[in-house]
C-alpha positions as CSV (number, residue, x, y, z in Angstrom):
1,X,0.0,0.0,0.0
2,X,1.3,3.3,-0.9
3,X,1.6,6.1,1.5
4,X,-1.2,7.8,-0.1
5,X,-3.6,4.3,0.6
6,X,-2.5,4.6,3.9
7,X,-3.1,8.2,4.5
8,X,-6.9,7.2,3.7
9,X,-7.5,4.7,6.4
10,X,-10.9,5.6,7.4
11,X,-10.6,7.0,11.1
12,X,-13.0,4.1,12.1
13,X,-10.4,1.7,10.6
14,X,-7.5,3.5,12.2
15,X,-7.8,1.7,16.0
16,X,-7.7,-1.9,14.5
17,X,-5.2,-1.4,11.7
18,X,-2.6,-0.4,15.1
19,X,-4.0,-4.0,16.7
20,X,-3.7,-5.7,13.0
21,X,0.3,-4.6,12.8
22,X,1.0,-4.8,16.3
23,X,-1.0,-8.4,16.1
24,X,1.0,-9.4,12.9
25,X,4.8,-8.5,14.1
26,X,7.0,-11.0,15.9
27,X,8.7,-8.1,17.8
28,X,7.1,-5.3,20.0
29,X,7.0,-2.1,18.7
30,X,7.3,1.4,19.1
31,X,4.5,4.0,17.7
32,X,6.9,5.4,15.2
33,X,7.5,1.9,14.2
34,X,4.2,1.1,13.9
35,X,3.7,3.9,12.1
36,X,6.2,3.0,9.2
37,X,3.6,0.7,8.0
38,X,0.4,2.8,8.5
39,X,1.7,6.2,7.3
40,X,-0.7,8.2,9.5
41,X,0.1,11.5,11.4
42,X,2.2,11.1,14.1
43,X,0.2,12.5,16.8
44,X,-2.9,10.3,15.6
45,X,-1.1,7.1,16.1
46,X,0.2,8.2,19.8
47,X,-3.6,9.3,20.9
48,X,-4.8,6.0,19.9
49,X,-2.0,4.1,21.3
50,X,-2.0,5.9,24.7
51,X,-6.1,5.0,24.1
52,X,-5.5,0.9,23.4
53,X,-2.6,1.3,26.6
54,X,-5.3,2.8,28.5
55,X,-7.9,0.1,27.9
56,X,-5.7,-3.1,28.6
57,X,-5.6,-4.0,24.8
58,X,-1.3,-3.6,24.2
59,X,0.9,-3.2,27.2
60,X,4.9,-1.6,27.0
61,X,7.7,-4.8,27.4
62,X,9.0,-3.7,31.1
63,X,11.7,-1.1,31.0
64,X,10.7,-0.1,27.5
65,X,8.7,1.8,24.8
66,X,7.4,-0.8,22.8
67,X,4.5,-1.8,22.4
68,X,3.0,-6.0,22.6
69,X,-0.7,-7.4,22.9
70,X,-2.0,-7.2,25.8
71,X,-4.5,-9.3,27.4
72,X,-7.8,-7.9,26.2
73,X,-6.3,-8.7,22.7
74,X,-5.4,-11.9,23.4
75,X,-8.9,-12.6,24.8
76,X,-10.2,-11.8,21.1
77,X,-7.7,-13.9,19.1
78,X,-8.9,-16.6,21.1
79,X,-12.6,-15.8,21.2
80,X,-12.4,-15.4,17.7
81,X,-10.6,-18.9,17.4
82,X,-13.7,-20.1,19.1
83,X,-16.5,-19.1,17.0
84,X,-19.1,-21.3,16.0
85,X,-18.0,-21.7,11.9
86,X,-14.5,-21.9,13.4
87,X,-14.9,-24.0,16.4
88,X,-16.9,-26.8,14.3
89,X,-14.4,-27.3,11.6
90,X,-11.8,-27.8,14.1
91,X,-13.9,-30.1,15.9
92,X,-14.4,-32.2,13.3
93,X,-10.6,-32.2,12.5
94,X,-9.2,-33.0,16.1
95,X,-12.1,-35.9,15.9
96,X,-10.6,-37.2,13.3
97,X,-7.0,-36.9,14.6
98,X,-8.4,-38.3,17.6
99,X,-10.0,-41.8,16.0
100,X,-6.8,-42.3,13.9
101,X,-4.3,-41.9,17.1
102,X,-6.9,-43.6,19.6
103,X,-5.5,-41.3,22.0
104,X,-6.7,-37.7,23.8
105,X,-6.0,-34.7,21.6
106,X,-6.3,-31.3,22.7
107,X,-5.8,-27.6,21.1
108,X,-4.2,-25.7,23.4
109,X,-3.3,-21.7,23.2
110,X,-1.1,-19.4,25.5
111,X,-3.0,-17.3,27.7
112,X,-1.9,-14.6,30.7
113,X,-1.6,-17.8,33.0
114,X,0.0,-20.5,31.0
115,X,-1.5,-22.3,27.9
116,X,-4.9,-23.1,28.4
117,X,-6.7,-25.8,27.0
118,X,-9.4,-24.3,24.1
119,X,-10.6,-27.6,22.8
120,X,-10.1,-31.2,23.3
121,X,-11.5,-34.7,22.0
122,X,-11.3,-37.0,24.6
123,X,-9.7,-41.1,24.5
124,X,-12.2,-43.8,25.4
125,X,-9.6,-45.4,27.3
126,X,-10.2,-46.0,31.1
127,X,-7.0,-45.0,32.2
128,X,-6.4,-41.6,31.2
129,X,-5.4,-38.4,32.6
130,X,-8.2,-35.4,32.9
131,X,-7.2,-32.2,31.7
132,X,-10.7,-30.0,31.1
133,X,-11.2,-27.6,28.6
134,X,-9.7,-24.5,30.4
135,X,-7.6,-26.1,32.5
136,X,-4.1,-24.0,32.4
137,X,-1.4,-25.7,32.7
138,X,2.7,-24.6,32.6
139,X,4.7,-23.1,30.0
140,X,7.7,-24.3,31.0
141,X,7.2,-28.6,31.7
142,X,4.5,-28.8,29.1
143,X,4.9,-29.7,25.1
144,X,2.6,-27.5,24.4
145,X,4.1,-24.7,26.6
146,X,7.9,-26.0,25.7
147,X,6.4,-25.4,21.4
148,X,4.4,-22.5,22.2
149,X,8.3,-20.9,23.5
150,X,10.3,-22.2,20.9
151,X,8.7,-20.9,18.3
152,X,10.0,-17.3,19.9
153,X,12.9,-15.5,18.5
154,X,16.1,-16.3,20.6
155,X,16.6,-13.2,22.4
156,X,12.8,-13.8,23.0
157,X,12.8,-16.8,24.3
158,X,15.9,-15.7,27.0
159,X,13.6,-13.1,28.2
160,X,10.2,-15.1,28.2
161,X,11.9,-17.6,30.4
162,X,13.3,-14.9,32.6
163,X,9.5,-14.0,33.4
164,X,8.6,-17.5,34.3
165,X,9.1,-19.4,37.7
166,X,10.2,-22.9,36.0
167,X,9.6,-24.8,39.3
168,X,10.4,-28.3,39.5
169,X,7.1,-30.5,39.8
170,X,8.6,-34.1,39.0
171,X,11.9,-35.4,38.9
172,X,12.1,-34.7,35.0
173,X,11.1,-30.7,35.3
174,X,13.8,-29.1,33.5
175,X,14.0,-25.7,35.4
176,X,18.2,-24.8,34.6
177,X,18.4,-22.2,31.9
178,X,21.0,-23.6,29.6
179,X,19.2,-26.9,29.9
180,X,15.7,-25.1,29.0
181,X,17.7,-22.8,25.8
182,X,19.0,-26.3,24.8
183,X,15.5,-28.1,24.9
184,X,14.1,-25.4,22.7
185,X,16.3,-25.1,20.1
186,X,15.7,-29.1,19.9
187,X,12.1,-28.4,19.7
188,X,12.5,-25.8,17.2
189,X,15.0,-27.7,14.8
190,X,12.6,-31.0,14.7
191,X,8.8,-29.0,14.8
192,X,7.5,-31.1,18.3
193,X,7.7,-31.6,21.9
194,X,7.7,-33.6,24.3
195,X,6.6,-34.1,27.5
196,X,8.6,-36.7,29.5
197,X,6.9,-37.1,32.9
198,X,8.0,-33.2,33.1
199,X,4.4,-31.9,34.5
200,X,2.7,-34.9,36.3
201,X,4.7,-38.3,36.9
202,X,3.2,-41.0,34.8
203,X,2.2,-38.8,32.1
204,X,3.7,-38.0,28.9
205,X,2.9,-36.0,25.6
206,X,4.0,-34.6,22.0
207,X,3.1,-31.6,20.6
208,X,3.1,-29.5,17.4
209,X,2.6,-25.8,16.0
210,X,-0.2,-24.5,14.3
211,X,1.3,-21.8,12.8
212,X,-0.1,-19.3,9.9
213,X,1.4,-18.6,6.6
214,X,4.0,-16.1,8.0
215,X,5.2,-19.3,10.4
216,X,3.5,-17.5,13.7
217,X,2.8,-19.3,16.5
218,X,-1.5,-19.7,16.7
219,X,-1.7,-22.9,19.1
220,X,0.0,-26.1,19.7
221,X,-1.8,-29.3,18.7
222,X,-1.0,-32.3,21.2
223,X,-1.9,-35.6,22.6
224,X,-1.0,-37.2,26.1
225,X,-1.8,-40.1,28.0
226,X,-0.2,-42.4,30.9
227,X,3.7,-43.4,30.6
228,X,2.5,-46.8,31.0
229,X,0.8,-46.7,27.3
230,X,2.7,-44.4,25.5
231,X,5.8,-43.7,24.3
232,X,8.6,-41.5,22.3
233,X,8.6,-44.1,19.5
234,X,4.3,-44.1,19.8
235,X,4.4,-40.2,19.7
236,X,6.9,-40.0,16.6
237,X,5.0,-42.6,14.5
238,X,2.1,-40.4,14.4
239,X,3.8,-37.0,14.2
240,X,2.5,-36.6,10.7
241,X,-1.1,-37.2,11.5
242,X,-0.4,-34.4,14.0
243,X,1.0,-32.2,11.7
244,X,-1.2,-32.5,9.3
245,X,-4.4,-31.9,11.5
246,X,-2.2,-28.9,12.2
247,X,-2.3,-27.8,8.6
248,X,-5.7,-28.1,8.2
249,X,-6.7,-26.3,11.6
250,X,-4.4,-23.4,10.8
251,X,-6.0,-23.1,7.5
252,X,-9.7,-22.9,8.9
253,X,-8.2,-20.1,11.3
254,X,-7.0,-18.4,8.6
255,X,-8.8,-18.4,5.7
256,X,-11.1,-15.6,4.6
């Protein structure tokens, strides 16, 4: 879009067009930067910034002048993730995943207290582990939470970790930094995670990206069950059945 385009956003366009770029980068931002891509008078873009800061919508990274979703923002891009045209053709995709594995298969989103578990088709195996839409669990011992991390830039990731208090809930909790950075950039390098007994002893998991076109983190897609069942070599033979519900899932979300 030219600078002309832009200088004709409609001011009842303006507000969301600041959420749509701030939305769509992978760094924060400052107003000026923001601004690069809007071409809109300066002042304007501070008033409505100062506005969406105001209303809980973007916050400032601590220490700084840039500018990240907040959570009132991250309450929509879930909420819309959730509605109905949306929430059935997922449904009907994680069924599927979930007859093929035979297993428990949740879609599972970060939220201001961990990732939280937005949909889930449950196993019709007796012994399995309860996890309720809703439930949030941590970022750090979880392969959703472990994908949902390394899918962050480096320097990101350094600092999102910083922010968390990795505490050790099993034997297998990873909670040393260089151990955690080296988990990650595993996890990034092969596209899945895995759980090992890291958030409740006897249970283990995978989990996989669902990512747009741009490669941005939108959820992880996982399944989990007792140790006693399941396994690395069970998880890894289907891994492409997980990544290719994933596919299809990111393309609903998407599309038009």
């Amino acid at each position: 879009m030219s600078g002309d385009e832009q200088g004709k956003i409609p001011t009842s366009l303006r507000t969301l067009r600041i959420l749509e770029v701030i939305a769509r980068s992978s760094t924060a931002m400052t107003p000026t930067e923001i601004n690069a891509t809007l071409g809109l008078p300066k002042q304007t873009v501070h008033r409505l910034c100062t506005r969406l800061l105001a209303e809980g919508f973007i916050a400032y990274v601590p220490g700084t002048k840039r500018l990240r979703p907040a959570r009132r923002l991250r309450e929509m891009a879930t909420g819309l993730m959730s509605a109905s045209e949306i929430h059935l053709a997922r449904r009907q995709i994680l069924e599927d995943l979930a007859a093929r594995i035979g297993e428990t298969v949740n879609f599972v989103v970060p939220a201001e207290g961990g990732m939280s578990y937005l949909d889930r088709v449950e196993t019709d195996w007796a012994l399995r582990v309860q996890l309720p839409i809703g439930t949030n669990v941590p970022f750090h011992c979880t392969a959703s939470g472990k994908t949902f991390i390394a899918s962050l830039p480096e320097a990101r990731r350094i600092k999102f970790l910083q922010s968390l208090d990795m505490k050790k809930l099993t034997a297998n909790t990873i909670t040393g930094m260089d151990e955690m950075l080296g988990e990650l950039q595993t996890i990034a390098a092969q596209g899945h995670a895995f759980d090992r007994e890291e958030f409740m002893q006897g249970m283990v998991a995978i989990a996989v990206p669902v990512v747009d076109e741009a490669g941005r983190f939108l959820a992880a897609l996982a399944y989990h069950g007792p140790s006693i069942r399941l396994n690395e070599a069970h998880f890894l033979s289907n891994k492409s059945l997980l990544q290719d519900a994933a596919r299809r899932i990111a393309s609903v979300i998407t599309q038009d």
